[in-house]
C-alpha positions, 0 to 999 in steps of 0.5 A: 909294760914300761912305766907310765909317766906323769906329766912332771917327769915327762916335761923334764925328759929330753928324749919327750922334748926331742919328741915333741920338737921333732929334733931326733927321729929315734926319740919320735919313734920311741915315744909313738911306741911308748904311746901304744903301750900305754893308749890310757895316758893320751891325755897326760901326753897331750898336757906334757907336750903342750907345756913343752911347747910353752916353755921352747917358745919362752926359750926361743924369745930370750935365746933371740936377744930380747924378748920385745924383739926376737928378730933375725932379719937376713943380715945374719947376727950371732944369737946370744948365749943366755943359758942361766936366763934360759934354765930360770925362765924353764924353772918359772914356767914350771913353778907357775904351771904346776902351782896352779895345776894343782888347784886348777886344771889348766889347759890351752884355750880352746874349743870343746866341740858337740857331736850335735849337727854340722859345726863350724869354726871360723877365726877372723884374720889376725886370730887363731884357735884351738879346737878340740873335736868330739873324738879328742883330736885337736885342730889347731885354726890359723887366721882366716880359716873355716872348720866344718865338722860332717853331720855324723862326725864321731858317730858314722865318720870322721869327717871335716872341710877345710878351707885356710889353714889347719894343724891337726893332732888326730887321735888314732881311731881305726874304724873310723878314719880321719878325712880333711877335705880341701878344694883339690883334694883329700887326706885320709889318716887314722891318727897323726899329726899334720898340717894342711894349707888351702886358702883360696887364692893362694897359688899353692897349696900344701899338706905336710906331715909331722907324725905318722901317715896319710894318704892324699886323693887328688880330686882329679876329675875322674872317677878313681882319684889319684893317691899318694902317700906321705912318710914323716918330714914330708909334704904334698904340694899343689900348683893349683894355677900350673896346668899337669895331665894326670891319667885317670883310671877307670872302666869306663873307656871315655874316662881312660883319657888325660885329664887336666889337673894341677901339678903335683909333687912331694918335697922334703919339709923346711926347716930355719936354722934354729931346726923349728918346722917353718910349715907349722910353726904357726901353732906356737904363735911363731912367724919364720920367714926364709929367704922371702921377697916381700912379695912372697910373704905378702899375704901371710903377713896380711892374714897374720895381722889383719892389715893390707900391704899397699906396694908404691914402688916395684922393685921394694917387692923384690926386697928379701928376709929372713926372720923369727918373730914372736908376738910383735907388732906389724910395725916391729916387723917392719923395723926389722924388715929396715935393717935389711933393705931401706924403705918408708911405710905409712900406717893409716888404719889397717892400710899399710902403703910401703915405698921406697 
C-alpha cells in the first residue's frame, strides 16, 4: 500500500492541488484511488484540501490586481503577474496555518451535527455555513437555504431536504446511501461530491457534480420516477416553468399515460476563463459572473448581500458582465458593474434603486 501522507507534504504536492481544483482529470482520478488505499486518512485529506482552498483563494485575490478589488468586469483586462507576491502570500498562509495547528486543532467554521431527532439548518441571506453531519459528510449551505436532517439519519438512512442551495462532500457509506431531496426531485449517492441548487422561485434548478456519481429521480408523478445518471463535469438542470411530457412507467395501464413534467437535460459544467467551477465556487466565498445581464444575476446578488435590487429603467436590465469578486461590498460590485455600462444607483437601507 502506497504511503500515506501528512497534511504538510499533501499541501505542497501539485498533483493534491490539481485534484482539489479539478484542474487535470488524471490527478482526480489518482487521488480518489489514493483515498480508497487509505480510507483511515479521510480526515487528513479533508484538512489538506480545506487549507488548499484557503490558499488558491489568497492566490486568486492578488493574481486579480488588488486584493480590495479582484474585479474582471466584461471589458476584458490583462491579470497581473505577481508570482513572488503569490509564492510569499503561500509561505505566509502556510507559516500562520501550521504554527498554530500545532498548538491548536484549527479547523473551518462549522457546525457539528447530533444524530438526535430531526435537525435543521438555516443561513439568512448575505450568510453562509458549513456543516458537518453526524456521518462526517460535510454540507456547505449557501444564503437563504434550509437543511433538514430525517429522524434516523446515520442510524436506518441518510437522508436530508433541501431547499436553497447546498455544496455536499459526502463520505462514502455503501450500506446507507446519501439522499438529498429537493421540490422535483431526488439525488441518490454513496459518496462524492456535488452541488445542489433549488431555491424556490427561481426558474431553474441545478445539480452538478464534481467527484464521483449520482443518480437523479424526477419526481414525475408517477409511480416509477424517471432516473438519470450523472458522470464527473456534469449537471442536471430542470426548467420548472417549461412544461415537458415525461412517459411513466408502471403497471398500472392508467398510469402508462403521459404525464406532465418540467423539462430536463444534462449539460456540461462552466467554467470562467480562470478554469474555477462557476457552479460551486460559492464554497470559496467567491462570486463569478459570466456574461450575465443584470436581470439574470438579479437574485444571486440580492441572496449574496441581503439587499433588493429596484430597476427604474428597462433597458439597465439588459446591461451585460462579467466579473470575479471576493469579499467586496455590493457598492464595489456595482463600481465595477460602471466601468462596463453607465448607470446611477441610490443605496437607502437594504433598498438598491438602479437607473440610467
Amino acid at each position: 500500500m502506497p504511503v500515506r501522507l501528512s497534511v504538510e507534504e499533501l499541501v505542497i504536492n501539485d498533483s493534491f492541488i490539481n485534484y482539489c481544483l479539478e484542474r487535470n482529470e488524471q490527478d482526480v482520478l489518482h487521488w480518489l484511488q489514493y483515498q480508497e488505499d487509505h480510507p483511515d486518512g479521510q480526515d487528513i485529506i479533508e484538512e489538506a484540501k480545506q487549507l488548499v482552498f484557503l490558499m488558491t483563494g489568497s492566490l486568486q485575490g492578488l493574481a486579480a490586481g488588488t486584493p480590495a478589488a479582484p474585479v474582471f468586469p466584461i471589458k476584458r483586462f490583462p491579470l497581473l503577474k505577481v508570482m513572488g507576491w503569490a509564492a510569499a502570500c503561500t509561505g505566509i498562509v502556510l507559516t500562520t496555518y501550521f504554527v498554530f495547528r500545532q498548538k491548536k486543532d484549527v479547523r473551518m467554521p462549522s457546525e457539528v451535527a447530533s444524530a438526535e431527532n430531526p435537525l435543521i439548518f438555516t443561513t439568512k441571506a448575505g450568510a453562509k455555513q458549513t456543516i458537518t453531519l453526524p456521518d462526517g459528510t460535510k454540507v456547505y449551505l449557501n444564503s437563504g437555504s434550509t437543511l433538514k436532517l430525517s429522524n434516523g439519519f446515520g442510524k436506518t438512512d441518510r437522508n436530508v431536504f433541501l431547499v436553497g442551495e447546498g455544496g455536499f462532500d459526502v463520505i462514502h457509506n455503501s450500506r446507507l446511501p446519501f439522499t438529498v431531496s429537493v421540490d422535483k426531485y431526488d439525488v441518490n449517492v454513496t459518496g462524492t461530491f456535488f452541488n445542489v441548487r433549488a431555491y424556490p422561485g427561481d426558474k431553474i434548478t441545478e445539480t452538478s457534480l464534481l467527484r464521483g456519481k449520482i443518480d437523479i429521480l424526477i419526481k414525475n408523478g408517477s409511480s416509477t420516477p424517471l432516473r438519470m445518471s450523472l458522470k464527473p463535469k456534469q449537471k442536471f438542470v430542470l426548467d420548472v416553468e417549461t412544461g415537458g411530457q415525461i412517459k411513466g412507467s408502471s403497471d398500472d395501464p392508467g398510469e402508462s399515460e403521459n404525464k406532465a413534467a418540467p423539462h430536463v437535460a444534462i449539460e456540461a459544467l462552466s467554467y470562467n476563463r480562470d478554469s474555477v467551477n462557476i457552479e460551486t465556487a460559492w464554497i470559496q466565498n467567491t462570486l463569478i459572473i459570466e456574461e450575465e445581464t443584470f436581470e439574470m444575476i438579479r437574485e444571486k446578488l440580492e441572496r449574496w448581500y441581503n439587499v433588493r435590487l429596484i430597476f427604474k429603467d428597462e433597458k439597465v436590465k439588459q446591461y451585460g458582465f462579467t466579473g470575479t469578486f471576493r469579499n467586496e461590498s455590493i457598492e464595489q460590485v456595482l463600481k465595477a458593474f460602471k466601468d462596463s455600462y453607465f448607470f446611477n444607483y441610490t443605496i437607502e437601507g437594504t433598498d438598491i434603486i438602479i437607473s440610467k
